[in-house]
C-alpha positions as YAML, in Angstrom:
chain: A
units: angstrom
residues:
- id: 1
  name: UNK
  ca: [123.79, 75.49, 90.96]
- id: 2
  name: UNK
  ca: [125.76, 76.30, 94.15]
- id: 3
  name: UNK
  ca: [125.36, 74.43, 96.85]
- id: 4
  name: UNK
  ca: [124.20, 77.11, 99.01]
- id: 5
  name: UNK
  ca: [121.74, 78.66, 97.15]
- id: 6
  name: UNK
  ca: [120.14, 74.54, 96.50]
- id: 7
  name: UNK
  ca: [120.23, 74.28, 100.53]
- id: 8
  name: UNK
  ca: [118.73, 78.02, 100.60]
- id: 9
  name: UNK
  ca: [115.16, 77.21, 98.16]
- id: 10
  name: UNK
  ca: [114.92, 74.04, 100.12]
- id: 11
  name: UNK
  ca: [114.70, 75.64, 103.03]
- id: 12
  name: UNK
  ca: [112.54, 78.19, 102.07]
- id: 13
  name: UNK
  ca: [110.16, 75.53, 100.88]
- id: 14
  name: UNK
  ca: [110.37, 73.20, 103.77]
- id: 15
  name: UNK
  ca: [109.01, 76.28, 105.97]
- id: 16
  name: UNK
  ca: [106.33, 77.39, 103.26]
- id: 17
  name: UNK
  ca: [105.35, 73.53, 103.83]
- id: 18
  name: UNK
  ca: [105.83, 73.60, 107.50]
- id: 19
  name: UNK
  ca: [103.82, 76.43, 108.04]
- id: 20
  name: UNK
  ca: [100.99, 75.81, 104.98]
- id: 21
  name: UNK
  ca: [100.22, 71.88, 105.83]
- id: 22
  name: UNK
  ca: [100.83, 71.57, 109.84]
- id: 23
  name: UNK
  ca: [98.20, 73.47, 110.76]
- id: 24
  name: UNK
  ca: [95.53, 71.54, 108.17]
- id: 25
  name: UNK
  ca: [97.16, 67.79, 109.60]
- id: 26
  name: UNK
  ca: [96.52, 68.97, 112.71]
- id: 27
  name: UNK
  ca: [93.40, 70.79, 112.75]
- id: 28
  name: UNK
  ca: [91.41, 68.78, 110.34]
- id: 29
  name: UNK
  ca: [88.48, 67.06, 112.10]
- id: 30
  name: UNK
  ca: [88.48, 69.57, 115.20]
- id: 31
  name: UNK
  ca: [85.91, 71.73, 116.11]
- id: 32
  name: UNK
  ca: [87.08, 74.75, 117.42]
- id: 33
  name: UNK
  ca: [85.41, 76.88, 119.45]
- id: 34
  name: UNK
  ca: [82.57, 79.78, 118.14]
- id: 35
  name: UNK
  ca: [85.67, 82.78, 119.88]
- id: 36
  name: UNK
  ca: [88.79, 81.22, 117.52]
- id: 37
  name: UNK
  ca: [86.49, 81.47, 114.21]
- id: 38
  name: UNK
  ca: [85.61, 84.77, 115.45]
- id: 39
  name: UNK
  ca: [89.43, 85.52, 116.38]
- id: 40
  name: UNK
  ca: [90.56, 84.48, 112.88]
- id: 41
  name: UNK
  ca: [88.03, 86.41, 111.29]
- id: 42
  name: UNK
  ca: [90.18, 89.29, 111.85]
- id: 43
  name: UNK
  ca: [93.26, 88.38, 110.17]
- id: 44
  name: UNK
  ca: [92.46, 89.45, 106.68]
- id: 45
  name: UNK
  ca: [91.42, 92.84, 108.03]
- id: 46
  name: UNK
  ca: [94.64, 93.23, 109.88]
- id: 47
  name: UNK
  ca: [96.90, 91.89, 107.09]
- id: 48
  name: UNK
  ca: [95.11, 94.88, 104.88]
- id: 49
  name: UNK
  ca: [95.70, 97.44, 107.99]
- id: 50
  name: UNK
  ca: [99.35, 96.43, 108.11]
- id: 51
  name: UNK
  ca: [100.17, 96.55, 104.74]
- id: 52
  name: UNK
  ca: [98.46, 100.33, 104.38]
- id: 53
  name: UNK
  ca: [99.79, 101.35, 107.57]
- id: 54
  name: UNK
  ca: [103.49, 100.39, 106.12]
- id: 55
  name: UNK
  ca: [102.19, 102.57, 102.78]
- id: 56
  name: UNK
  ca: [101.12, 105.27, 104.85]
- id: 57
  name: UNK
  ca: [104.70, 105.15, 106.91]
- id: 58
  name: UNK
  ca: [106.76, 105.23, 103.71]
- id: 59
  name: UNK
  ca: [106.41, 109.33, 102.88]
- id: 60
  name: UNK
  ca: [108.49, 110.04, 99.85]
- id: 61
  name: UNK
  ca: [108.59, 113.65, 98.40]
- id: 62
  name: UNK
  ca: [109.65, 112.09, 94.84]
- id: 63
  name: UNK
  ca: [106.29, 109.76, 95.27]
- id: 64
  name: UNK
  ca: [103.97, 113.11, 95.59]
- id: 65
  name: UNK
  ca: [104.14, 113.68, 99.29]
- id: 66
  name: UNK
  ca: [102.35, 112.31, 102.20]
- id: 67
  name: UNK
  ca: [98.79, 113.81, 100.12]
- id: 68
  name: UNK
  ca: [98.89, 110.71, 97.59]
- id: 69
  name: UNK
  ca: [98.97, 107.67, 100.17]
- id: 70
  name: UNK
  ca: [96.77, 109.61, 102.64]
- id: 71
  name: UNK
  ca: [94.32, 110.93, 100.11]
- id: 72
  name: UNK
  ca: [94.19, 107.21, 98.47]
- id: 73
  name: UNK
  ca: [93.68, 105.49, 102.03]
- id: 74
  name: UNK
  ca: [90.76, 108.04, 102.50]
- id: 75
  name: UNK
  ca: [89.28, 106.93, 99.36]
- id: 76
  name: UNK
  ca: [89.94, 103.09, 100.30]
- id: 77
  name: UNK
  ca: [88.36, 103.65, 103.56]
- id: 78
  name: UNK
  ca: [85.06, 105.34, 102.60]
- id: 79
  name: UNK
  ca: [84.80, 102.64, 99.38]
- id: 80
  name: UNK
  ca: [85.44, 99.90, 102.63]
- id: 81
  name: UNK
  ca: [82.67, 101.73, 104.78]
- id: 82
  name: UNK
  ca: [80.00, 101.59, 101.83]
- id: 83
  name: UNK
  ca: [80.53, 98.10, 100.02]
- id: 84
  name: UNK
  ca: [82.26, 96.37, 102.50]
- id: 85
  name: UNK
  ca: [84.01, 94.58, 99.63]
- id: 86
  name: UNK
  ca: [87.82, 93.85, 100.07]
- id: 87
  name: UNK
  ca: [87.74, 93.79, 95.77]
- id: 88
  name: UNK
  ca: [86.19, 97.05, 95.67]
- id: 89
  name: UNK
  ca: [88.35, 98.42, 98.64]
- id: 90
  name: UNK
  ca: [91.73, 97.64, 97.05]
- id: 91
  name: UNK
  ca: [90.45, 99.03, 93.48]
- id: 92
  name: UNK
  ca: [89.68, 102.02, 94.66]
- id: 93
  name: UNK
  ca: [93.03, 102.67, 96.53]
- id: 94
  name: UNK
  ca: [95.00, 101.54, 93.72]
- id: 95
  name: UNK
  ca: [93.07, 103.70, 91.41]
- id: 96
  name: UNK
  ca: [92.99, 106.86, 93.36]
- id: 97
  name: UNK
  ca: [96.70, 106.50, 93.63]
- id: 98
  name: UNK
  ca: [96.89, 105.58, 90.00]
- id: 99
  name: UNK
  ca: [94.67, 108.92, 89.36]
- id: 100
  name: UNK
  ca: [97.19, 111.15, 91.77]
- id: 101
  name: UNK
  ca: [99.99, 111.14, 89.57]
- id: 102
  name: UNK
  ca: [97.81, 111.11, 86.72]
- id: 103
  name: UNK
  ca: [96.29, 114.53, 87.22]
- id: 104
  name: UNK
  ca: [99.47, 115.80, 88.85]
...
């Protein structure tokens, strides 16, 4: 193995390490206040936004057009808005942009 590419995975596990355990050393026995639990409450939600935002960005006319992302974030959404289940949520997307190029 080249040297490089050795110094390269260490690195990249050193910061998966870094960034995985510090915060559990350092936050393990603290009680945080009622507004951070709140605050982090948010973070899956806006991990999901971002990653169907970037989706919703990438139009490609050989991927069926701006109608299959848009059409399978509308479908997401309303499955969001009536079981308010992240599972549920992401099946549904998947699906209806599974279905898309099915029936198309």
């Amino acid at each position: 193995m080249m040297p490089s590419l050795l110094i390269t995975i260490l690195a990249c596990a050193l910061v998966t390490l870094v960034i995985r355990a510090l915060p559990i050393v350092f936050l393990a026995g603290i009680r945080l206040p009622g507004f951070v639990y709140a605050w982090l409450s948010f973070v899956p939600s806006g991990i999901m936004v971002a990653l169907v935002a970037l989706e919703l960005v990438k139009l490609s006319v050989r991927d069926g057009g701006a109608l299959a992302p848009i059409s399978s974030a509308a479908l997401a959404a309303l499955a969001a808005i009536m079981t308010k289940s992240l599972f549920t949520t992401a099946l549904v997307g998947v699906g209806g942009y599974l279905l898309w190029f099915v029936f198309t």
